[in-house]
Every structure is written in C-alpha cells, then in structure tokens.
C-alpha positions in Angstrom: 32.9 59.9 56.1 35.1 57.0 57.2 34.5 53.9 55.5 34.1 50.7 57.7 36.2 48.3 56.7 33.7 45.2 58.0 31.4 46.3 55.9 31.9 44.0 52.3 30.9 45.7 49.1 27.5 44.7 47.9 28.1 42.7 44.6 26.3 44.3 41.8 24.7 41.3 39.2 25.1 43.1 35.7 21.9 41.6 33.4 23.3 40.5 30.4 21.7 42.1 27.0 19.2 39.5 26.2 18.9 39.5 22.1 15.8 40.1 20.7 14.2 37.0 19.0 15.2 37.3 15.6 11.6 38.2 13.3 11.3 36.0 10.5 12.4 37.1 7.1 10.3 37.0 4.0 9.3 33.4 2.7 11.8 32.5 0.6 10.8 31.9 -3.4 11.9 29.1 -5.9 11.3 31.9 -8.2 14.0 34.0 -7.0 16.8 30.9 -8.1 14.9 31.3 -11.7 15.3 34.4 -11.7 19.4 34.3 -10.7 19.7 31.6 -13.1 18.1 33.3 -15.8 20.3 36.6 -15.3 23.7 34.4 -14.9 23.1 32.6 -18.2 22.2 36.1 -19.9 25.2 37.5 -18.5 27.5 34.6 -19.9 26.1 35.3 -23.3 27.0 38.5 -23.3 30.7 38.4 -21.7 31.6 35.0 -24.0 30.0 36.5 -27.1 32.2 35.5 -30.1 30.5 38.1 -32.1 33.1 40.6 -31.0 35.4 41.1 -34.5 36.5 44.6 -35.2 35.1 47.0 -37.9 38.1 47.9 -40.7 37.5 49.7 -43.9 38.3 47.9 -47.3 41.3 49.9 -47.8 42.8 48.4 -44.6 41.6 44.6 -45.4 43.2 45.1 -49.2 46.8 46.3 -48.0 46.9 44.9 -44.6 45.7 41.5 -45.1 44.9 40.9 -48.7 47.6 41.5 -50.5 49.9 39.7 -48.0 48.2 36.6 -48.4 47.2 35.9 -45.0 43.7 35.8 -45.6 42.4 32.3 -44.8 38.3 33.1 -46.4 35.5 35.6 -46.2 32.0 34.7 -45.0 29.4 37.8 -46.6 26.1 38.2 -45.0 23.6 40.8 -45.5 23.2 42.8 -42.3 20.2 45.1 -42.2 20.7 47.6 -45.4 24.6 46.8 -45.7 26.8 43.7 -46.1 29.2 42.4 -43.4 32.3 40.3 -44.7 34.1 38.9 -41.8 37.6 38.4 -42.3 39.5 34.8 -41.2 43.0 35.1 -41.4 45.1 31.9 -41.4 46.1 30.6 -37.8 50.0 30.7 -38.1 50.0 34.4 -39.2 47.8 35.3 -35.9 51.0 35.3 -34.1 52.2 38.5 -36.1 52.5 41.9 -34.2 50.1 43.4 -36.6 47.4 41.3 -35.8 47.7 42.2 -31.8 45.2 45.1 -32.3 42.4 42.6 -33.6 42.9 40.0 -30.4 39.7 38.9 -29.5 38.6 35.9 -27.2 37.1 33.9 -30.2 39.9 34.1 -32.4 43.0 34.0 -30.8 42.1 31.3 -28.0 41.2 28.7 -30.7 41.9 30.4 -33.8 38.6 30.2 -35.6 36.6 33.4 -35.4 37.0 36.3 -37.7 38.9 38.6 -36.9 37.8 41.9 -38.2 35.1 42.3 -40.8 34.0 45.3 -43.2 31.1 46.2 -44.9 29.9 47.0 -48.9 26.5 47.7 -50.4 25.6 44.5 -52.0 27.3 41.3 -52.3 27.7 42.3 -56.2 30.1 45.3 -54.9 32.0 42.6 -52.7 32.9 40.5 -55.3 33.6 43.7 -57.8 35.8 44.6 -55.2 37.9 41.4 -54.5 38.2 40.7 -58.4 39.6 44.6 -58.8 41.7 43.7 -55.9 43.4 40.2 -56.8 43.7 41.2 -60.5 47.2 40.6 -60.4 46.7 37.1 -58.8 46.0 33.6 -61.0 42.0 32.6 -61.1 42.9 29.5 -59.0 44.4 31.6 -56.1 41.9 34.1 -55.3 39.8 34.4 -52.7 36.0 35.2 -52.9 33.3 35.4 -50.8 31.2 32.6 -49.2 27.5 33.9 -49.0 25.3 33.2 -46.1 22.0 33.8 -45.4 21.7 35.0 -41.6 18.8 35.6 -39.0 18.4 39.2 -37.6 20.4 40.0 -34.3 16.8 39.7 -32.0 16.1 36.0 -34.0 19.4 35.1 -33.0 19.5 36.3 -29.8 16.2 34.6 -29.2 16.9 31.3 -30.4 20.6 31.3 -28.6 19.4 32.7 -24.8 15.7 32.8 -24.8 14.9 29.6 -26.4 17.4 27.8 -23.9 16.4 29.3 -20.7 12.6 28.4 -21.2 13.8 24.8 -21.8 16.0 25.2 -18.6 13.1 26.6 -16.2 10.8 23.9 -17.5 13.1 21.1 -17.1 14.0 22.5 -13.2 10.4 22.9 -12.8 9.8 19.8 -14.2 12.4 18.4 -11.6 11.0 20.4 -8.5 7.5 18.7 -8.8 8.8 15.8 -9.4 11.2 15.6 -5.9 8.1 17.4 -3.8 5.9 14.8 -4.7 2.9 17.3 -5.1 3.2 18.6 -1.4 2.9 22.2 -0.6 1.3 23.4 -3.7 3.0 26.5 -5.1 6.3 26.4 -7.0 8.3 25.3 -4.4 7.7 21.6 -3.8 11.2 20.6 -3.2 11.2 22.9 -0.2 8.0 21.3 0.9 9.3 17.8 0.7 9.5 17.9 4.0 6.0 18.8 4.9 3.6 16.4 6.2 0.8 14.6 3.7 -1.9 14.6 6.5 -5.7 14.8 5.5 -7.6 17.4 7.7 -11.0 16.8 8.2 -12.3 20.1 10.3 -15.6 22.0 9.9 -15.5 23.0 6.3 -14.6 19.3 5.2 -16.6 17.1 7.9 -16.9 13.3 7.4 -20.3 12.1 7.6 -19.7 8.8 9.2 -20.6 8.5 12.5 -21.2 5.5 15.7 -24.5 4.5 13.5 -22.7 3.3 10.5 -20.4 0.8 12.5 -21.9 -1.9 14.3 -20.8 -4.9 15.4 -18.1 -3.8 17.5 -19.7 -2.4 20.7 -16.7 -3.2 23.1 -14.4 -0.9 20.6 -16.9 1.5 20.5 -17.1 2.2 23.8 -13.7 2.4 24.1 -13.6 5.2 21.4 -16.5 7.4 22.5 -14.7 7.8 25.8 -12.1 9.5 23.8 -14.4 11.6 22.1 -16.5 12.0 24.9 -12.7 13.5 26.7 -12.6 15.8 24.1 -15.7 17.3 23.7 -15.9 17.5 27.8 -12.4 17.5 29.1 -13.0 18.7 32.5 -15.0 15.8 33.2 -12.2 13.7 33.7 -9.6 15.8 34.8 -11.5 17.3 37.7 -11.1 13.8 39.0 -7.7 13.4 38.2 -7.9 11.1 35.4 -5.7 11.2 32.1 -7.1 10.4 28.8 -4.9 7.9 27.1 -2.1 9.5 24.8 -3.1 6.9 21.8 -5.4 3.9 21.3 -3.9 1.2 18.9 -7.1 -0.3 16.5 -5.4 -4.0 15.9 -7.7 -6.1 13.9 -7.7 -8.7 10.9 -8.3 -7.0 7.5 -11.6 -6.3 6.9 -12.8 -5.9 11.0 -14.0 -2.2 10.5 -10.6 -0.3 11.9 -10.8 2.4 9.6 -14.2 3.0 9.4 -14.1 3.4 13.3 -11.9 6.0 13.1 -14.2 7.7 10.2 -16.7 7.6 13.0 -14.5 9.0 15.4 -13.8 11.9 13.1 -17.5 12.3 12.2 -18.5 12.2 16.0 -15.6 14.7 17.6 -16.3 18.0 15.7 -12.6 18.2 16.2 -9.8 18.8 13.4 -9.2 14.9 12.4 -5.6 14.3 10.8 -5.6 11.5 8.5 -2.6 9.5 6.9 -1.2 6.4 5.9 1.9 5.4 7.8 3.5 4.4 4.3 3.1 8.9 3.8 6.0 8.5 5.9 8.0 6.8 3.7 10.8 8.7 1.0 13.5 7.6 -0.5 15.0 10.5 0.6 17.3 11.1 3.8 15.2 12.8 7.1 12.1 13.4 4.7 10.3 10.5 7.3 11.4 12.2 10.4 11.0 15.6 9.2 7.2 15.2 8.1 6.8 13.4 11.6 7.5 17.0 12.9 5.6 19.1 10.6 2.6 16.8 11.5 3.0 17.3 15.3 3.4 21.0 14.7 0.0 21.1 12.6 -1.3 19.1 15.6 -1.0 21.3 18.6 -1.8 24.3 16.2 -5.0 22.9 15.6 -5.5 21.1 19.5 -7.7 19.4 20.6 -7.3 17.1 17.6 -7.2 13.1 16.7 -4.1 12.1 14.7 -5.3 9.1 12.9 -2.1 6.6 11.3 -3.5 4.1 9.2 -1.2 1.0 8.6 1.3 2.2 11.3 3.4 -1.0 10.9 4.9 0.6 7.5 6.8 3.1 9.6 6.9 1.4 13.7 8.5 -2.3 12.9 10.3 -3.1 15.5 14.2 -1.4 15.3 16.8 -3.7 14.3 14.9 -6.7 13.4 14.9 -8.8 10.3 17.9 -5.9 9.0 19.8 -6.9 5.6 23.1 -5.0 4.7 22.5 -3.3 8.0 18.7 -2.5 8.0 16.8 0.4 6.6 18.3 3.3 9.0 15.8 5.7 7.4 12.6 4.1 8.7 14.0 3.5 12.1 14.8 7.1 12.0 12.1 8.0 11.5 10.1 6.0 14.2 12.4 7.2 16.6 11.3 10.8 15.4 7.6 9.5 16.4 8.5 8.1 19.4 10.2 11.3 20.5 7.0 13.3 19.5 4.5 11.2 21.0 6.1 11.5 24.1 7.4 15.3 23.9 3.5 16.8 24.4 1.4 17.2 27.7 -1.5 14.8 28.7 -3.8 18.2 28.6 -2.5 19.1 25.1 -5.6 17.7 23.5 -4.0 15.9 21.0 -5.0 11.9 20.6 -3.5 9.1 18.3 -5.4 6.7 16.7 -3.5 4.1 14.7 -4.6 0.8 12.9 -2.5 -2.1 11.5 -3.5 -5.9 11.3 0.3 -6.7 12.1 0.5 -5.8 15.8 3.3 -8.7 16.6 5.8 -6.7 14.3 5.3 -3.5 16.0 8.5 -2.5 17.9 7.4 -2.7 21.7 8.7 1.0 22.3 5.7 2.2 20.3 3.5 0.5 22.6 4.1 1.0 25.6 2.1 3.1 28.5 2.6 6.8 27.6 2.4 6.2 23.8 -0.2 3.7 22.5 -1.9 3.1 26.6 -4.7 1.1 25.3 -4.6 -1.6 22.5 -8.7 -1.9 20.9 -9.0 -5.7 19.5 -11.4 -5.3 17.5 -12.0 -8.9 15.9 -14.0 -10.6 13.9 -18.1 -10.0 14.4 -19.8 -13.0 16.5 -23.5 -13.9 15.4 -24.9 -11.0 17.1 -22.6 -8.2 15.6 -23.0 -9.8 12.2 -26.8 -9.9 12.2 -25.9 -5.7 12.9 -23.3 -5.5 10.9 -26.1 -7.3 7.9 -28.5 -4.8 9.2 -26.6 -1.7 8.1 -26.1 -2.6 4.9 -29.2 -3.9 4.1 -31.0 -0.4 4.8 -30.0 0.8 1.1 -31.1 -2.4 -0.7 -34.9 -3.0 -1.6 -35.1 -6.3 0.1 -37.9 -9.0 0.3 -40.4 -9.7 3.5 -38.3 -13.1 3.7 -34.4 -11.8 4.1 -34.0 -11.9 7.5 -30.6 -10.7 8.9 -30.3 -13.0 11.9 -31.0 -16.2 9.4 -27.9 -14.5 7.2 -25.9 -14.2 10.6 -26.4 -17.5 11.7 -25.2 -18.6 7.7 -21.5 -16.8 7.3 -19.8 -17.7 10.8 -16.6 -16.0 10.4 -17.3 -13.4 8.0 -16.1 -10.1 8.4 -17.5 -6.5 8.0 -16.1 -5.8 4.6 -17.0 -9.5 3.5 -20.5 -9.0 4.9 -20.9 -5.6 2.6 -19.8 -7.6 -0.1 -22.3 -10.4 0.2 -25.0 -7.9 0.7 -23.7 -5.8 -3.0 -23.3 -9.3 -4.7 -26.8 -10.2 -3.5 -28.7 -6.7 -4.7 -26.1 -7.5 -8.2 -27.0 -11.0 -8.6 -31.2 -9.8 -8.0 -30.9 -7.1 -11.0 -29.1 -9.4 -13.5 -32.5 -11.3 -12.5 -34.6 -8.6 -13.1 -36.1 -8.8 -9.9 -38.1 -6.1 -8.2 -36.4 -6.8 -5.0 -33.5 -8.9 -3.7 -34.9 -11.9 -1.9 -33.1 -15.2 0.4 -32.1 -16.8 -2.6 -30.3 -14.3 -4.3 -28.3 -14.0 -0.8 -27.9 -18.1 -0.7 -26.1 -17.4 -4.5 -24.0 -14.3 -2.7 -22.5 -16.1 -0.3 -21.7 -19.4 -2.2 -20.4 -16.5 -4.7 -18.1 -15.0 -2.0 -17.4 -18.1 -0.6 -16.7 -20.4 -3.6 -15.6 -18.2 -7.0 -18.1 -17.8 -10.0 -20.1 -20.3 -11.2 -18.7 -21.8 -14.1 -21.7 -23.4 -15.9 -20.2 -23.8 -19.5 -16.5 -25.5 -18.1 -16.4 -28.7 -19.8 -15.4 -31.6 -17.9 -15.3 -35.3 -19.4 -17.7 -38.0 -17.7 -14.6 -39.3 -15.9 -13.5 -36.4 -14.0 -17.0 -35.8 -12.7 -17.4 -39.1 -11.7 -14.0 -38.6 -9.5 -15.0 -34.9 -8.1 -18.2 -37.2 -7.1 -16.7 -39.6 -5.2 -14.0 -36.9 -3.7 -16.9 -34.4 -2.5 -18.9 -37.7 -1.1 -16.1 -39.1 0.9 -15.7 -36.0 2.4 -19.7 -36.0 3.2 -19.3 -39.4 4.5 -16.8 -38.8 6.6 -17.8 -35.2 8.5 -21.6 -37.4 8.8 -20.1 -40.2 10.8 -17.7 -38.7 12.8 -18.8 -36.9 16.5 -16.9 -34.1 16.1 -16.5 -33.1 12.8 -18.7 -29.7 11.6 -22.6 -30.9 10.3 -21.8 -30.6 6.5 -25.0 -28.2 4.8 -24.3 -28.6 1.0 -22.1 -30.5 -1.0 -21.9 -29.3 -4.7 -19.7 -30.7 -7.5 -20.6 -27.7 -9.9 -17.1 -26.3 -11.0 -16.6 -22.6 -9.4 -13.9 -20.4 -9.0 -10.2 -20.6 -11.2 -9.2 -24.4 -9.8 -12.3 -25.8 -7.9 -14.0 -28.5 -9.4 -16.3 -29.0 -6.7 -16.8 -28.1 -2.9 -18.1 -29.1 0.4 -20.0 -26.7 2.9 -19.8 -27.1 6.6 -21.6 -24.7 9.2 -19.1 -25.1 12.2 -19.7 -23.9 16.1 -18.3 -20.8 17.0 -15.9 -21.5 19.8 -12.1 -20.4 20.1 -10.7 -23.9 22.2 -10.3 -27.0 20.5 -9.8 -30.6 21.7 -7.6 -33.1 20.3 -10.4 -35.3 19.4 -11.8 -32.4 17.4 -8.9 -31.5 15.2 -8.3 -35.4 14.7 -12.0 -35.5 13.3 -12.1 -32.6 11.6 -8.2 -34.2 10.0 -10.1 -37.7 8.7 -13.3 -35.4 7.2 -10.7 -33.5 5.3 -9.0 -36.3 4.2 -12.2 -38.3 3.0 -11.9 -37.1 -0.7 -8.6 -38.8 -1.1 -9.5 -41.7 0.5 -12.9 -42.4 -1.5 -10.8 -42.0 -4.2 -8.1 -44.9 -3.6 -10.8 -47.2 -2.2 -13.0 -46.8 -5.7 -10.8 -46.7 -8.0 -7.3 -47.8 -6.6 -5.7 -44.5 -8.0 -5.4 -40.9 -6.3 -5.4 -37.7 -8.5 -4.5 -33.7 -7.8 -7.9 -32.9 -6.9 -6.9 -33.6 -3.2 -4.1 -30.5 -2.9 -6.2 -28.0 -0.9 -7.1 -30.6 1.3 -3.5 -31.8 2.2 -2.1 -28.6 2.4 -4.7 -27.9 5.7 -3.7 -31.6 6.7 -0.3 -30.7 6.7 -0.3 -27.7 8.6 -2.3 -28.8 10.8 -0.8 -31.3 11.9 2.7 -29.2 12.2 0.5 -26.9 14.7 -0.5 -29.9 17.0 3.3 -31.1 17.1 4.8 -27.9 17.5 2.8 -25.4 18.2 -0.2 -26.8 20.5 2.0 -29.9 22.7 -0.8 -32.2 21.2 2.0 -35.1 21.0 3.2 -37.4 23.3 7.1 -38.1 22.0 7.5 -34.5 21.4 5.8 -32.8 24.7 4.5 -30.2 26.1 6.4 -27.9 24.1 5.5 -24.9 21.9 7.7 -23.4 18.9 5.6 -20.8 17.7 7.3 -17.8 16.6 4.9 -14.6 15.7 7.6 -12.7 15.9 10.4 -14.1 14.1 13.0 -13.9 17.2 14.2 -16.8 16.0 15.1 -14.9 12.7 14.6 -18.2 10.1 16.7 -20.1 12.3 15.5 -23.1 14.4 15.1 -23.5 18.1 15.6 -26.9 18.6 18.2 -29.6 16.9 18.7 -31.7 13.9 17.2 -34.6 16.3 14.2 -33.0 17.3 13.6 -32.1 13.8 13.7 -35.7 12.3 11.4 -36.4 15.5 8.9 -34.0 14.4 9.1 -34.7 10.5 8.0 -38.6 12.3 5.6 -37.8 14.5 3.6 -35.6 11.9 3.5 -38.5 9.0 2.8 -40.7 11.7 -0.5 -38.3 12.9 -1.5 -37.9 9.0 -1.0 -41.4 8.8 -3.2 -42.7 11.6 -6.0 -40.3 10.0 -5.3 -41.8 6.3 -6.2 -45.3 7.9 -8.8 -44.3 10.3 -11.0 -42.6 7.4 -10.4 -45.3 5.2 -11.8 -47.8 7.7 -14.8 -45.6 8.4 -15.6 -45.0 4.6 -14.8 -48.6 3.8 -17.6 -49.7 6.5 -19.9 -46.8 4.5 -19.1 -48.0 1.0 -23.0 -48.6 0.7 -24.0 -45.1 1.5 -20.5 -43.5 -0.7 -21.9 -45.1 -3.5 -25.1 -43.9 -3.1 -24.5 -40.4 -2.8 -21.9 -40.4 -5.4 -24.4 -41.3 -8.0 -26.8 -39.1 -6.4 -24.3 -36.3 -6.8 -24.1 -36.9 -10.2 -26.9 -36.7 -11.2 -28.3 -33.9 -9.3 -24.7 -32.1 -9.1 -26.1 -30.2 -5.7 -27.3 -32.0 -2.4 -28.4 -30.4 0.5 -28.3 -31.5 4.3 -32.3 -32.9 3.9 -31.0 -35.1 1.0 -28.0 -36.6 3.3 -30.6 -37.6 5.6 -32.6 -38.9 3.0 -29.8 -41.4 1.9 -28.3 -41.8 5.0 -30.5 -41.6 7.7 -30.2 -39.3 10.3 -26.7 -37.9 12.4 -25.9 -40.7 14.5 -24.9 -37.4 17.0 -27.3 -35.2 18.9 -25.3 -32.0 18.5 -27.1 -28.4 18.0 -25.6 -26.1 15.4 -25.0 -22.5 15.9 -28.0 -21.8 13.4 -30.2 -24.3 15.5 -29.1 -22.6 19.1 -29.8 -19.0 17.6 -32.7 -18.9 15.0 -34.8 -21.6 16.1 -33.5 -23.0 19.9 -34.3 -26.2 19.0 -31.9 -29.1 18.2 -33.6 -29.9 15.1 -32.0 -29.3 11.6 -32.8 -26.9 9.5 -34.6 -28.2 6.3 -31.9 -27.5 3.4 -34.3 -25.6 1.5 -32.5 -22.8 3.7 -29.7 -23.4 1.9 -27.5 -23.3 5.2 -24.0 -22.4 4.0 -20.7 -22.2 5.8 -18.2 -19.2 4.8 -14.8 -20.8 5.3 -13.6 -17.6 5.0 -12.3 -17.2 8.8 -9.2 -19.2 7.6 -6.2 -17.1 9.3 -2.5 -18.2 11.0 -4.3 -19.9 13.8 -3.7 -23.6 11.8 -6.7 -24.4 14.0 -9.4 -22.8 11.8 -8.1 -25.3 9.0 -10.4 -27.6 9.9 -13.9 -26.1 8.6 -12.5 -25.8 5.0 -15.5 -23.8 2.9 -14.7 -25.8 -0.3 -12.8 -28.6 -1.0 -10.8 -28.2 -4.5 -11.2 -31.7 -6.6 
C-alpha cells in the first residue's frame, strides 16, 4: 500500500515513568548512635591496646637481653597461677636489629612499654633466678624486680571500657534532654526540638469551663459563640456563602478575662483545643521557632476542625524590623514570617480557627492583622457596673455569704476593677471573714477587701511620731478640701490616715463617674484636688515634705498629656505627639524650640493649679483645721462626717452609686463604706485624676 505523503505522522506522547512515592523508612533511634558509639570506643581499645608485649622464655631474656645490659627494669605481677615479668629495655638500644622482632605500637612509638615479658612460679623463683643470673655482676648493678599488685584482665577491662562508656551515654543523654527541652518524650529529645509544645484539650482531657463561668463580657461572647456555633454547624453558614473568620484577636488589659474566654471556648466546642504560649515559640536555637510553627499547623489539620489558641502572641508577632539592635533578633522575625505563611497557606473550610490574646496590640506587626489572618479584633475591656455586678456574681456562688452582700452595691463600689481584681476582692473578703471567725462573710469584711486590694495591708503597729501624723493630717485634709469645693472634682467617700501598704502613710478615696471623655475643666479640677496635700502643707506649716511624690508624679504626667498629647493648650495647639507605637524610635518629632515651649507651658499649667488650690484652701482654712484635728483623732472619716464638718456639696451632682443602687441624687450614708478602687490607672494620663490613695 502506497503511503500518502499529505498525511503527517501522528505524534506518539511517550508517558514518562512516574516514581513511586518513596515509603517511609523505620523511625530513626537515638539508640542506634549509642550503640555505634559504644562499638567504636570498644573497637579502639582493642586495636590501641598497649598490652600487646611478646611472650620469651627466660633462657632468651638471660642471653639476649640480660647479660648485654640493655635491660632498663622488670615490673612482676602475679597473673592467674603464674607470674608475668615484663621486660623494659633501655630506649637507645631499641634501635638494634635484634629488637625488630619485639616492635610493638606501645614501645617503639614512645619508647615506654615492655617489650616482651616471661613468666616463673612465684615471685620467690624470679628473684632466685635474676640473683643466679647476675652473679657475676656488683650488688649495686643488678637488676631486680619491681612487684605490683594487678587487677584481673575482666576488672581491668571493666574499669578501662565499661566504666567510661556508661559515663559517656549518661553525659550524651544527659545532653540530649537537656537541648529537647522535655519535648517528644522518648530518648530522642534533640530530634524533637523541633516539635511543637501545644496543649491538646480533646475528649479524653476536656476543660470544664464554659460561657457560664465568664460574665461580664457579653459583646466578646457573642462574638466567640459564633465561632463555636461555625464549628459545631458549619453548613449553616456556608450554604449562604459566608466564611467564618480565619482568627479572632482577644486584646484586652491584664486581668479582662482573655484567657478564661478562650477556656470557655474550649469547654463549649467539643473540638480538639490547642493551647500555647506564644513565648513556646521562642529557642535560642536557629529555625527551632519556625519549625515548631509547622509541626503545630500539621497537628492542626490532622486533628480539624480545631481552635489554635496563642496566648501572649506579642512574644513571637512584634512588628518586623522595629526597635532592632545590632540588627534585630532575625530568629523571631523568622519565625513570624513562618506564621504568617501558615495562617494563610490553609482553606477557609479547613476547620481550623486561631484564637490569640495579648494586652499589647499596638506592637503587633500590622501583617499579622490584617483581613485573612486575625479578620476580627475582640476588645474585650474593662467590666462597666453591670458586667461587674456579674462578674461579682460568679464568684460569689462558692463563698457562704451574708443576707446583706449585695453584688450590685459591690459593683457600684470598685469602678474600674477588673475580673481577676474582682476574684481577688471576693477571696480576700471570704480570707479576711475566717481570720474573724465568722460563720459567713458579710459587707464589712468586703468594705476591708477592697480597701485591702486597693490600699496595701493595714499596718496597725507602724510607729509614727506625733509630728508626722499631724502632717499626713493636714496632707489627706487638703486633699478632702479641695475635691469638696471644687465642681468637678470626684465626691471623695473616705479619707483615712492609717498607714497601709510598703510607703503609704495615709490615703484618700474618691468614687468617680464612669465616662471615657473628659473636659478641660475637669482634668484642671481633678489637677488642684490632687495637689491639695502639698498645698495644706505649705499654708500650715510653711514647709513641704516627700509625702506629696505620688501626687506630683500624676500632676506631672498629666499635664504632659494635656500639652502634648490632648491640644488642651493654647501656645502649643491643636497638636498631638502621642506615639503608641514608638515610630518615632526615642527620637522626637518636633524641635529644640517646641520643646523649651512645652517644658513652659506645663510648669506654667502646674503652676496656675498650685495657686488656684492654695487660694481655695486658704479661703477654707476654718474647715482644714477642723477636719485635720478630726482626722486625728478618729484617724478614719467617712463622707457623712465631711458633711457633718462641712456642710453639704455646694454641687448637685449624682454619683454612679446614687444613679445605679438607689436613683436618687442623695448620698449614700458612709456607714456603706463607699470606696473608690483607683485601680483603673493605665497609659491613658487621663485616669490620673481619680487617684485611689494619696501617699503622705
């Protein structure tokens, strides 16, 4: 058949041999290096022995060596039933051609060892035999035998190899454990290194913490659940096209509940819960980070649908190249870049959710948090009056309490408390109520709590001289004074000049409004109250002492924050320096000019306030005096006995306690004990002005 030459040949695709995926050996051992070691050093002793002299008969060592004076001493030991005498010849007569036949590696590389040895009976025969055989020779010049005692070959052998390689596998293993920081179990920790340190919490190790233990933070809850709720029924959401957020960031101030949230999202999701710190992260050694990073991804989609919880994730995502000396700590960036890579190397249907929590969310590097890594940022902050009267509520179910304790009343006392300060008012409370021996804790062991939490210990036996008391009396009333008198200052509840904590001679309580603006008017006011104690101090006795050092410090830096930070001045503007995150790396964003102009305008602010409370206390001398002496002799006054010596608040202003336990705008009588916490002092200078105690 013709073949048409229009027709092209058909091109035949040859399929390359694809190679099979290789199987996976066995698991390598640590105890297969012990075991090479072991056999190497074994092998050493037995090819370096320098036991390796050859066996003569006397007749040979008498005419051979003996008699030609080229032995240098003889070393007799008793060998099992016999007696070895190795033979040492002198090292410049090794070099002669009858000594070739005895080379060995001991003696003729240094020259020490024996070089052949023979044997007798008893070391009675030796020496009958060397005196028969140097008969001839002067006393002085003969040679006889040193005697040593000598273990058995297995003793020696034991205490030269065995002995030694126990030491060595205890020292490596020693070493191993050491460098795997405990991961991995097993005996081979230093190949674990890399592994990751996560916590799994599953179905065989459940936590017990769930959406009923946390309270006071129903937004973040909600927020939360919707994770859980995702999934526990995915196809809820994705039959409509959503996609559950990738990771939810838990930023908070210390203390706000961010961990315990995540508790109760592990006790709610009946889902494998990794748990880890983001310092786990951390090794001194190089790729350990990024490599555990990888391990605990793997883990993860092994075990999906699963949370990956990262406490204190700032320890391991500060932003990249930031605040770097000597050019940074290239380990931890690598290892964030590793976590960046996996966060976003996983599908949105993979099942796998981050949680993380840090209180230092300005120092995160923005990378981390953007959409497709951390979507949604939780703020959970501090409890308002309503989540702290739930937050009181919880832990107040395991103490025996009395008819009277009332949870909204203790709300309505710590403005600015936190969860884990709450807990610890309500533990100090149930502590302070046994030490009592009281059946049950009642509102005055609370009362004693929070002036605990808020103020130090009570120091009832610190001596102080007449004189110093009669200055803390006059500081603490000066400060009463002033905060009564002035519109906007916080309604002061108890001042006490009963020494408490390491340094405080005496404090002042205030119970503040909870709001989140102030005015300038406010800060100004709240600046002269603060400022009272040194002030009733130069106008009574003309002299100032340290007691006023925790008030000037919030003077000072609040009066920085109006200049700077809040545009609060005139000659300086509506300008703002504040730098959360330290882009201006320590150096500052505005001239040597502008400086001196700040460094004026604040001792001018500080100095208007010095002159303004000392005209306002001046014009109160009357009442000063008579609560100083009041304070010193009763050491403790409460709100009723400021109205008792002073009258009532020139100022019609509701507290928070009035608006919420009673709606009236009457005062509480001080038998309540109102007390203010002070402990909501953070960065934000403008907190500064509700101090809880004044040192004096």
């Amino acid at each position: 058949m013709k073949e048409n030459p229009n027709t092209k040949p058909k091109l035949i695709k040859r399929i390359p041999n694809i190679p099979k995926k290789p199987q996976k050996g066995s698991k390598f051992n640590i105890f297969w290096v012990y075991a090479a070691i072991i056999l190497g050093i074994i092998v050493l002793q037995f090819l370096f022995n320098t036991d390796s002299s050859k066996l003569i008969s006397y007749r040979t060592f008498e005419t051979t060596m003996l008699q030609s004076g080229d032995v240098q001493k003889l070393v007799a030991y008793k060998h099992e039933d016999l007696v070895n005498v190795e033979v040492y010849i002198k090292p410049d007569r090794l070099k002669d051609a009858k000594y070739k036949e005895y080379q060995n590696k001991s003696n003729f590389s240094q020259g020490k060892g024996p070089v052949a040895y023979f044997t007798a009976g008893s070391m009675d025969a030796v020496d009958t035999q060397l005196k028969e055989s140097q008969k001839n020779i002067p006393a002085e010049q003969q040679i006889l035998a040193e005697k040593e005692t000598r273990q058995s070959s297995f003793n020696s052998w034991f205490f030269t190899v065995i002995i030694p390689v126990l030491l060595f596998i205890g020292f490596w293993i020693f070493i191993m454990r050491r460098m795997g920081g405990g991961a991995g179990g097993g005996g081979g920790q230093i190949f674990n290194i890399g592994k990751s340190k996560a916590t799994l919490f599953d179905k065989e190790s459940q936590v017990n913490v769930t959406f009923n233990d946390v309270a006071g933070l129903e937004e973040a809850k909600q927020e939360v659940m919707e994770i859980v709720d995702f999934l526990k029924n995915p196809k809820k959401y994705t039959n409509l096209g959503g996609k559950i957020p990738k990771g939810a960031l838990l930023v908070g101030s210390p203390g706000t509940g961010k961990t315990l949230l995540a508790k109760a999202v592990a006790g709610e999701a009946q889902v494998p819960f990794f748990s880890l710190s983001g310092s786990d992260f951390v090794e001194m050694f190089v790729g350990v980070g990024a490599s555990r990073v990888r391990d605990l991804f793997k883990q993860a989609k092994d075990k999906a649908p699963c949370i990956i919880f990262i406490d204190e994730v700032d320890a391991i995502g500060r932003a990249r190249g930031k605040n770097s000396m000597m050019g940074g700590n290239d380990e931890r960036e690598n290892t964030l870049n590793q976590l960046l890579v996996e966060m976003d190397g996983f599908g949105t249907d993979s099942g796998i959710i981050i949680l993380a929590a840090t209180n230092r969310p300005d120092v995160l590097d923005t990378a981390l948090l953007r959409p497709g890594r951390f979507d949604r940022q939780i703020s959970i902050d501090k409890p308002d009056l309503v989540g702290r009267e739930q937050i009181f509520k919880v832990h107040l179910k395991p103490i025996k309490t009395s008819s009277e304790v009332d949870a909204k009343k203790l709300s309505a006392q710590t403005p600015g408390f936190a969860g884990a300060e709450i807990a610890n008012v309500c533990n100090e409370a149930a502590l302070i109520a046994a030490r009592r021996n009281k059946e049950s804790v009642d509102m005055q062991d609370f009362q004693d709590a929070i002036d605990r939490v808020i103020g130090g210990l009570e120091k009832k036996n610190k001596i102080i001289s007449p004189e110093e008391k009669r200055i803390v009396a006059y500081h603490e009333a000066g400060h009463a004074i002033a905060g009564w008198y002035l519109e906007h200052a916080d309604p002061l509840v108890k001042v006490s000049i009963v020494p408490r904590g390491v340094a405080a001679l005496g404090y002042a309580q205030y119970l503040p409004k909870e709001q989140f603006l102030y005015t300038t008017e406010q800060l100004t006011d709240g600046m002269c109250m603060t400022m009272g104690g040194r002030v009733a101090e130069d106008i009574v006795f003309g002299k100032i002492s340290t007691g006023a050092q925790n008030d000037l410090e919030r003077i000072t830096k609040l009066s920085y924050a109006m200049v700077t930070i809040y545009g609060m001045n005139s000659t300086i503007g509506n300008i703002s320096f504040h730098d959360p995150q330290n882009e201006y790396n320590f150096n500052k964003p505005y001239s040597e000019k502008t400086s001196e102009m700040i460094d004026v305008e604040v001792r001018k602010l500080i100095s208007e306030v010095y002159d303004r409370t000392k005209n306002l206390l001046t014009e109160k001398r009357d009442g000063l005096e008579k609560l100083a002496q009041k304070l010193i002799e009763k050491e403790i006054l409460f709100q009723a006995d400021l109205e008792e010596i002073l009258g009532k608040r020139p100022f019609d202003n509701r507290t928070t306690y009035d608006e919420f336990v009673n709606g009236t705008g009457d005062q509480k009588p001080a038998a309540e004990g109102l007390l203010h916490d002070g402990v909501g002092e953070t960065s934000d200078p403008a907190t500064a002005i509700t101090p809880a105690k004044t040192d004096a």
